[in-house]
MISE-816628 format. One record per atom (N, C-alpha, C): z, x, y; residue in one letter. Coordinates in steps of 0.2 Angstrom, whole numbers, plus 2048, in hexadecimal, padded with zeros to 3 digits. Layout:
ZXYA...
// end
This chain:
BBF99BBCAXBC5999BC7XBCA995BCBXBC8996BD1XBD0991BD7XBCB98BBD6XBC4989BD7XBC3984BD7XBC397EBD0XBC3982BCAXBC597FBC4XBCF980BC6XBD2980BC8XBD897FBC9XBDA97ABCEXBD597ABD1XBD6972BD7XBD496DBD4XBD196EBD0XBCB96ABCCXBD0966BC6XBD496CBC3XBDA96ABC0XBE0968BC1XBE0969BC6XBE6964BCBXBE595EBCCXBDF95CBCFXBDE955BCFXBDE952BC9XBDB955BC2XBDE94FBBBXBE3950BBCXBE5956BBEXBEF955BBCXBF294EBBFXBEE94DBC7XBF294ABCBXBF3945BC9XBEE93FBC7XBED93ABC6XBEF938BC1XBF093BBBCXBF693ABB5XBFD93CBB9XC0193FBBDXC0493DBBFXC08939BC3XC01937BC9XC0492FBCCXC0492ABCAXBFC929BC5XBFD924BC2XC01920BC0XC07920BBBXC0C91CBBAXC1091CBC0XC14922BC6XC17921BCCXC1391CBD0XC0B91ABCFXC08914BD4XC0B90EBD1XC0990EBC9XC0C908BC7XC13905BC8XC1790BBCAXC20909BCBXC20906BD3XC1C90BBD7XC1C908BDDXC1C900BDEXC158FEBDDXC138F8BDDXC178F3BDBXC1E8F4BD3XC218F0BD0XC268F0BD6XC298F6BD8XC2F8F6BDDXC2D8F1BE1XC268F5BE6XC288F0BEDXC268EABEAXC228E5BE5XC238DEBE4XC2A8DCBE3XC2E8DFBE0XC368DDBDEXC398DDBE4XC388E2BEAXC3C8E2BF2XC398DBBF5XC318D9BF3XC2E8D4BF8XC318CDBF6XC348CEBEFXC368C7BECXC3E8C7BEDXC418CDBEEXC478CCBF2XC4D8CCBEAXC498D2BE6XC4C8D4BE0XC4D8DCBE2XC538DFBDCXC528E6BDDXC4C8E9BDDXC4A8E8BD4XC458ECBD1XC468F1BCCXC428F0BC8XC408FBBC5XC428FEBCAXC43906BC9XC4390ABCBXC3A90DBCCXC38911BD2XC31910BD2XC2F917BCBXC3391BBC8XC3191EBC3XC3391BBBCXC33913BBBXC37914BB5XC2E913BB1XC28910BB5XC23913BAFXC23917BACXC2491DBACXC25925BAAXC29924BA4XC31920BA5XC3591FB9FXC3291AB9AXC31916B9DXC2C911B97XC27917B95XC23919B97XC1E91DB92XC20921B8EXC26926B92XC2B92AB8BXC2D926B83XC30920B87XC3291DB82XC2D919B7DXC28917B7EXC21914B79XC2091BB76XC1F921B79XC1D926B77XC22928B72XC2892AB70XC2D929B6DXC2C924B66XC2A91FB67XC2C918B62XC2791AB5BXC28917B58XC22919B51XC1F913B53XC18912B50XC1290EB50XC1290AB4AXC13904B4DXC11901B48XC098FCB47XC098FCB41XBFF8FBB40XBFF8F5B3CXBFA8EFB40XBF88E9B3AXBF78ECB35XBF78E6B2EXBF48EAB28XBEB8E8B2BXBEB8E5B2EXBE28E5B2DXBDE8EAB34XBE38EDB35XBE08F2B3CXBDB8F7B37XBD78FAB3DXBD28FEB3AXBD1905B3EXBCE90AB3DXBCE910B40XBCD90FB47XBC9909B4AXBC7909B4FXBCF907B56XBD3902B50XBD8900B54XBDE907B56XBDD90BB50XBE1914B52XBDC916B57XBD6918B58XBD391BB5DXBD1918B63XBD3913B62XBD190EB6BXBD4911B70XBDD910B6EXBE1914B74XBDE91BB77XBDD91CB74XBDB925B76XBD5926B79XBD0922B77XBC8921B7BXBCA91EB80XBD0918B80XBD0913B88XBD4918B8CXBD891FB8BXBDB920B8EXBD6927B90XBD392AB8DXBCF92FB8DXBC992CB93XBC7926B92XBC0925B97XBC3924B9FXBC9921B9DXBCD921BA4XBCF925BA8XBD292ABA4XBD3930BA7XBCF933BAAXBC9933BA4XBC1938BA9XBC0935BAFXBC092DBB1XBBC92BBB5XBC192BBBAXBC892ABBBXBCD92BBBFXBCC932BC2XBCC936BBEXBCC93EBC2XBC5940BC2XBBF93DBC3XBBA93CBC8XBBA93ABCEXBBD936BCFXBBE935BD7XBC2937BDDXBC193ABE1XBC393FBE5XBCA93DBE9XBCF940BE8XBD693EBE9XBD5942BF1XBD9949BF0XBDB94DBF6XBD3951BF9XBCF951BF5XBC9957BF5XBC3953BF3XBBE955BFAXBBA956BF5XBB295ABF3XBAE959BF0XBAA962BEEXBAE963BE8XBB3961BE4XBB4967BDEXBAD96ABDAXBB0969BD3XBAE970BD0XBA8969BCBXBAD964BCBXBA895EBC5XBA7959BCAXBA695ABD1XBA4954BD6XB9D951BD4XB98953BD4XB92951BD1XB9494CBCCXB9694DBC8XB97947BC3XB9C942BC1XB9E943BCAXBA193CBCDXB9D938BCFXB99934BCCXB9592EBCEXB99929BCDXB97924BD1XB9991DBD1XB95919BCBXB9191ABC8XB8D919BC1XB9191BBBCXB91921BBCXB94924BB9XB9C923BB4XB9F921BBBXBA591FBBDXBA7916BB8XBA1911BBDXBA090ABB6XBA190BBB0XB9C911BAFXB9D912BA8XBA0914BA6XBA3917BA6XBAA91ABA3XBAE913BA2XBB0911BA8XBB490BBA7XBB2905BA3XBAB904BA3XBA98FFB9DXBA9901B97XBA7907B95XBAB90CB8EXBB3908B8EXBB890BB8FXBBE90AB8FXBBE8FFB8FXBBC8FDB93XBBE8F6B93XBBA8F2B89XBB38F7B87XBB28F7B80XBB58F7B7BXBB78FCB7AXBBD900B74XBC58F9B76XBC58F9B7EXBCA8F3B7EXBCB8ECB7BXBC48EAB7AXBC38E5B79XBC18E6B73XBC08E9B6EXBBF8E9B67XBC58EAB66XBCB8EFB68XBCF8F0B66XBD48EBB66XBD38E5B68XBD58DEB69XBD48DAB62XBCC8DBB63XBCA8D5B5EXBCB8D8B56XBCE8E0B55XBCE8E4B50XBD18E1B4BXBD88DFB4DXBDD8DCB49XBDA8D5B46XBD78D0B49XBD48CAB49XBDB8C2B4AXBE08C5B4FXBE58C1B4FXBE08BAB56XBE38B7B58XBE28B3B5DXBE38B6B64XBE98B7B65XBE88BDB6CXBE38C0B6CXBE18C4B67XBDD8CBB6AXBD78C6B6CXBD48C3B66XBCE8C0B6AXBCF8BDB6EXBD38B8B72XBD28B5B76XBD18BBB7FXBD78C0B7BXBD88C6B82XBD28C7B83XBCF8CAB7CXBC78CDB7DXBBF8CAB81XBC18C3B7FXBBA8BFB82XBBC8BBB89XBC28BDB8BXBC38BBB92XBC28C2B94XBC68C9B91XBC18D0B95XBBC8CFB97XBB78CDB92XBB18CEB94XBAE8C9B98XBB18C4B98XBAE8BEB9EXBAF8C2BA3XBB48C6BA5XBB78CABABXBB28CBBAEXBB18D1BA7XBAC8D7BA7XBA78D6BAAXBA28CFBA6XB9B8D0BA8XB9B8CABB1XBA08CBBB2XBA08CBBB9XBA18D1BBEXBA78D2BBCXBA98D7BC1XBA58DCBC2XBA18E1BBBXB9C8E4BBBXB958E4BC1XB918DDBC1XB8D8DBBC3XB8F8DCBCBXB958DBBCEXB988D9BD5XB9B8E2BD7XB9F8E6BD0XB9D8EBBD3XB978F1BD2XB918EFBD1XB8C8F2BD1XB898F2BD7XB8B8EDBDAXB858E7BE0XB898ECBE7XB918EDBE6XB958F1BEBXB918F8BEBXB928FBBE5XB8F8FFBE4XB89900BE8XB838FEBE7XB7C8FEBE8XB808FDBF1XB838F8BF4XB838FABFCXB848FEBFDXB89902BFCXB8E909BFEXB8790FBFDXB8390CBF8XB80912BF5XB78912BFAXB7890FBFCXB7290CC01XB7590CC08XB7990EC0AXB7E911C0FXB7C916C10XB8291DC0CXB83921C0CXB7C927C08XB77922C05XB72929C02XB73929BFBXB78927BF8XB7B92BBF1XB7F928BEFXB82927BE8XB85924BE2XB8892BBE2XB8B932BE4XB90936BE3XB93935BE7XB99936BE5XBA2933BE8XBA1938BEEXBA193FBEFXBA2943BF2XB9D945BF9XB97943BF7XB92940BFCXB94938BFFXB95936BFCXB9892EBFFXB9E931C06XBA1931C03XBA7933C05XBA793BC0EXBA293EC0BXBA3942C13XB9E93FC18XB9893AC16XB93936C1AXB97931C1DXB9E92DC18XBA2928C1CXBA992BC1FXBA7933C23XBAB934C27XBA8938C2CXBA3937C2BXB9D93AC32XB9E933C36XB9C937C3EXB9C930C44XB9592EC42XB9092EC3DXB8B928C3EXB8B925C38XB90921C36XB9391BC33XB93916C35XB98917C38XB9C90EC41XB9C909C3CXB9E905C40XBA18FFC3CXB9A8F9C38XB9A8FAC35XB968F6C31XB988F0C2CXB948EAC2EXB978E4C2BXB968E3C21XB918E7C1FXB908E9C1AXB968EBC14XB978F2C19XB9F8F5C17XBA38F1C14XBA48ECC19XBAB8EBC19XBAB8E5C15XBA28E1C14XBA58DDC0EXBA28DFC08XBA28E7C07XBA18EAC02XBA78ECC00XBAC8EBC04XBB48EFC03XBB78E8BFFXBB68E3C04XBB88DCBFFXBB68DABF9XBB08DDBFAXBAD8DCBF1XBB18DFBEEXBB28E7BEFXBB58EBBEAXBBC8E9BE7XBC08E6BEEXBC78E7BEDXBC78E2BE8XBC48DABE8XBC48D6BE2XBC18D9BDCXBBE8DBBDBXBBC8DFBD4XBC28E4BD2XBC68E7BD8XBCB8EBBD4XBD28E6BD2XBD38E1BD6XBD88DCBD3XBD58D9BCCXBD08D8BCCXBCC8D5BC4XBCD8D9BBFXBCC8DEBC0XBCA8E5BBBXBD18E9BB8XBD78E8BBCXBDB8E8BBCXBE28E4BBAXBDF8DDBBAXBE38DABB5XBEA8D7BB9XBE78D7BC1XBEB8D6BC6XBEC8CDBC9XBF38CCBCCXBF28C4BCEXBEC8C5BD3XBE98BEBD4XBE88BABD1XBE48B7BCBXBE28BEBC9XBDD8C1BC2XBE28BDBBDXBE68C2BBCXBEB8C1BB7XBF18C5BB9XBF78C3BB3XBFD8C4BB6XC008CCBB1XC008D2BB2XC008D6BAEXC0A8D6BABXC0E8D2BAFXC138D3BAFXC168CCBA7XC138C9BA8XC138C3BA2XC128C2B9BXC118BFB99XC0D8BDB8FXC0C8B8B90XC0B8B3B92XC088ACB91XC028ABB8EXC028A9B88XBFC8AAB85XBF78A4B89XBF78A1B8DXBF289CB90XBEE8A0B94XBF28A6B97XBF08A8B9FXBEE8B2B9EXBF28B5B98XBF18BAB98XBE98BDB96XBE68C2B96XBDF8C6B97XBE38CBB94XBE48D3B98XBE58D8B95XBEC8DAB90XBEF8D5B91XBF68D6B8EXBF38D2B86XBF08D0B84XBF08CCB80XBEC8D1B7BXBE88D5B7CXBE38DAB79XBE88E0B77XBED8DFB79XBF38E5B78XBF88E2B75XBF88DEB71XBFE8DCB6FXC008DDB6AXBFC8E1B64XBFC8E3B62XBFF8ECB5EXC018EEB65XBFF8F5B67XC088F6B67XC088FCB65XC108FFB64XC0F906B66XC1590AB67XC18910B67XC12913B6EXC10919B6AXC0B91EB6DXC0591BB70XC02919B6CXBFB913B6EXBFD90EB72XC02909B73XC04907B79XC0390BB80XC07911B7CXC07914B83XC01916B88XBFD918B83XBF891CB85XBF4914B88XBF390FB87XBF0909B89XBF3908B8FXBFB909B90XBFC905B96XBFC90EB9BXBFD911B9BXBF9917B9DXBF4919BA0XBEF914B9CXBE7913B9EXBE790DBA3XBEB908BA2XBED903BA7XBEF906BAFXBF490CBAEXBF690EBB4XBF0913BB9XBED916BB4XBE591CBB6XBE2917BBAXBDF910BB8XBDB90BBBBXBDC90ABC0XBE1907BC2XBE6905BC9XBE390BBCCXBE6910BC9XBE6915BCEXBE0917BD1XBDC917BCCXBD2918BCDXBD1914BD2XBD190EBD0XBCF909BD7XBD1909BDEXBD990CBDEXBDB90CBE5XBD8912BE7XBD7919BE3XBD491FBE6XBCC91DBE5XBC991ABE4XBC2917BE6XBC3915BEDXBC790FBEDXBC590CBF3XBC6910BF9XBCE915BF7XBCE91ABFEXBC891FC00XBC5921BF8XBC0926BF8XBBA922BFDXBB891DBFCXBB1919BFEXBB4917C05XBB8912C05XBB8910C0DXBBC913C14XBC291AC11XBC891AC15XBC8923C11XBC3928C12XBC192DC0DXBC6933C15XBC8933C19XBCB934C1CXBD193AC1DXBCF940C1DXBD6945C1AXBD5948C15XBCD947C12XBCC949C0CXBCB952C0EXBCD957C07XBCB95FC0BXBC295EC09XBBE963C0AXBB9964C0AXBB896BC05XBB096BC04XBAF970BFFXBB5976C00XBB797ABFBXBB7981BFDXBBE982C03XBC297BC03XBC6979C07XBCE97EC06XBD1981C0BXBD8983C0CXBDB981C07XBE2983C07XBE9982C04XBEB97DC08XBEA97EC0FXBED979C14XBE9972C16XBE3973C15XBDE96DC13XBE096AC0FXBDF96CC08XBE3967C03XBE7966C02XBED969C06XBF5965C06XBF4960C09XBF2961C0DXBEE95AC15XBEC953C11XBE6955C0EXBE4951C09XBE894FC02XBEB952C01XBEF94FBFDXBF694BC01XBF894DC04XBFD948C09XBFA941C09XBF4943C0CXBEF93DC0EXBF1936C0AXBEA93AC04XBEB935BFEXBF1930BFCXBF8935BFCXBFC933BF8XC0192ABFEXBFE92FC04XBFF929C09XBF9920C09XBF4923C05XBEF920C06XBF091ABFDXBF491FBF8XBF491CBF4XBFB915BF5XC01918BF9XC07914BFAXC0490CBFDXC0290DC03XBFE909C07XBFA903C03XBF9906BFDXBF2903BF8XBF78FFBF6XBFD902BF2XC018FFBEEXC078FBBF2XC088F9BF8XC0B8F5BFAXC068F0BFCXC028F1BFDXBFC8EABFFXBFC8E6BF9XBFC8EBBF3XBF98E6BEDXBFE8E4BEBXC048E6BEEXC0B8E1BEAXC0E8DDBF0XC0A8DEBF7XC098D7BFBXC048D2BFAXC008D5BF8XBFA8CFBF7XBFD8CBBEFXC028CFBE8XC038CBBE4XC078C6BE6XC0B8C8BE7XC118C2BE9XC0F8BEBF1XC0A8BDBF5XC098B8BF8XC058B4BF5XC018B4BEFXBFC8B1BEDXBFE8AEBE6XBFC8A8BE2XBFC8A7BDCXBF78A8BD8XBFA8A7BD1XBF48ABBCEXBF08A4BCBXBE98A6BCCXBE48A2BC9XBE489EBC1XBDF89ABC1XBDE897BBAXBD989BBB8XBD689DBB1XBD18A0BADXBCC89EBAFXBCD898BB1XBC3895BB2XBC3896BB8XBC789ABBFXBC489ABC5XBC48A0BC5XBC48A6BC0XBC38ADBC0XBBA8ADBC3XBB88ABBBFXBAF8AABC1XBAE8A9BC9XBB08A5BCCXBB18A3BD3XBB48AABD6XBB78ACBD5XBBD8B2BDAXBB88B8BD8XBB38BABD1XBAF8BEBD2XBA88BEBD4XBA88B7BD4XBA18B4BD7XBA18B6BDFXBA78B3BE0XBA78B6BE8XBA78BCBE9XBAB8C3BE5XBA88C9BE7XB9F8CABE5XB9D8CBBE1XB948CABDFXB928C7BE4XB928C1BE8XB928BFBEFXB938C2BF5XB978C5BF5XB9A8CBBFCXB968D0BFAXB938D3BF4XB8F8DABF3XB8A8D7BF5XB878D2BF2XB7F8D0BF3XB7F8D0BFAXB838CCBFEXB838CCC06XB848D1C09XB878D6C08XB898DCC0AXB828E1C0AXB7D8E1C05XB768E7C02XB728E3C06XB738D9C0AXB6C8D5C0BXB6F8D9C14XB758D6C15XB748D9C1DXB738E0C20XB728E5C1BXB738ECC1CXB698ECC1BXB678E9C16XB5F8EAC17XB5C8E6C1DXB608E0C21XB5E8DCC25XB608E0C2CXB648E5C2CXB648E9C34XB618EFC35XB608F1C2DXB5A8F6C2DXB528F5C30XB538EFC2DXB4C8EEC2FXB4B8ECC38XB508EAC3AXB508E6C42XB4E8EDC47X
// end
């Protein structure tokens, strides 16, 4: 029973911070730009408020365009609270795979992108066939991460990944680390961040995922930008999980262990969110036709990253 209650703490947790990570990252780019800002909890009141609003529905919407929200919101949240925040060993850790994990998120980015092109306005298709250009990039680049991390450490589970890259016979590997740069460009891609795209905008020349919700009101917005903040949040507890797993509790672990660990994380996720609101505002955001370029480069750093890890094997 305590381990299904740990178990249950961490879904708790991550629909929690999730919109808090989103406020984070808005505040410190507004300090870095030398504006007040949001307040870092006003996500929280923007989703009260969508949740509150009545729904309004094209006449030509279809069953699929009411159930998207709740499948993108549903597959995000599973894959988010597979990933090991403060712990790890839980009760559903085995079915933390990093396969696993894609998938779920390629579910979620499907239902988004029909749920685009449902209505049949110009936005949605345009949002939905630059998704999927994304897509069938980012995908391939993080599969390629994947497969080194997985060729590392023995394993595609999160929780074996994660105590092998806190043993001393790791050490610095050049692999790693341009396997960390592959990843971090797939979670700015995948997430709809500069210099991907700009999630703060509407310009219809330059928009991707704001365009495939534009449609979207009350509850179903909410639940969509909701799914937006779960991602974020997936991603930067991937990365902590995989390259910086550090402070995590272990199977079977203390009350004091998991405070530890959880202090950890929540230190681990700040850090995450002011780099990425230092990295937005010193950078401009790209054109659509050099997306391909920024994730060829990562599928380039995967592929280099599995060629040198099989090249010092062999030495």
């Amino acid at each position: 029973m305590l381990d299904l209650l740990v178990q249950g703490a961490q879904m708790a947790l991550v629909l929690l911070l999730a919109p808090l990570l989103t406020g984070i990252v808005r505040k410190a780019k507004a300090r870095l730009l030398r504006r007040r800002g949001p307040s870092v909890i006003q996500p929280y009141r923007d989703l009260l408020r969508l949740a509150r609003k009545e729904v309004v529905m094209a006449e030509g919407a279809s069953w699929l365009f009411r159930v998207a929200p709740y499948l993108i919101f549903a597959a995000t949240w599973v894959a988010a609270a597979l990933v090991p925040t403060f712990a790890i060993g839980l009760t559903f850790s085995w079915t933390a795979d990093l396969i696993a994990i894609i998938a779920l998120l390629g579910s979620a980015r499907f239902f988004l992108a029909l749920a685009g092109m449902d209505v049949g306005t110009s936005f949605g298709g345009i949002g939905a066939s630059r998704e999927m250009l994304i897509a069938s990039l980012a995908e391939p680049a993080m599969l390629v991460v994947v497969f080194t991390v997985a060729l590392v450490a023995g394993s595609t589970q999160l929780s074996t990944i994660a105590a092998f890259m806190v043993s001393p016979g790791v050490g610095l590997r050049v692999s790693l680390g341009l396997a960390l740069i592959g990843l971090v460009m797939v979670a700015i891609a995948e997430n709809a961040r500069i210099p991907v795209d700009n999630p703060a905008t509407h310009l219809e020349l330059t928009m991707v995922h704001e365009a495939m919700v534009l449609e979207y009101s009350g509850r179903h917005l909410a639940m969509i930008e909701f799914a937006a903040s779960l991602k974020l949040l997936l991603y930067l507890s991937l990365i902590a999980c995989l390259f910086a797993p550090w402070g995590l509790a272990g199977a079977g672990a203390s009350a004091t262990a998991c405070a530890i660990g959880l202090a950890t994380y929540l230190g681990k996720l700040l850090v995450g969110a002011v780099a990425l609101a230092l990295f937005e505002t010193s950078i401009a955001k790209m054109r659509v036709f050099r997306v391909p370029d920024f994730l060829g480069a990562a599928l380039m750093l995967g592929l280099l990253g599995t060629l040198l890890l099989f090249v010092s094997r062999s030495l």
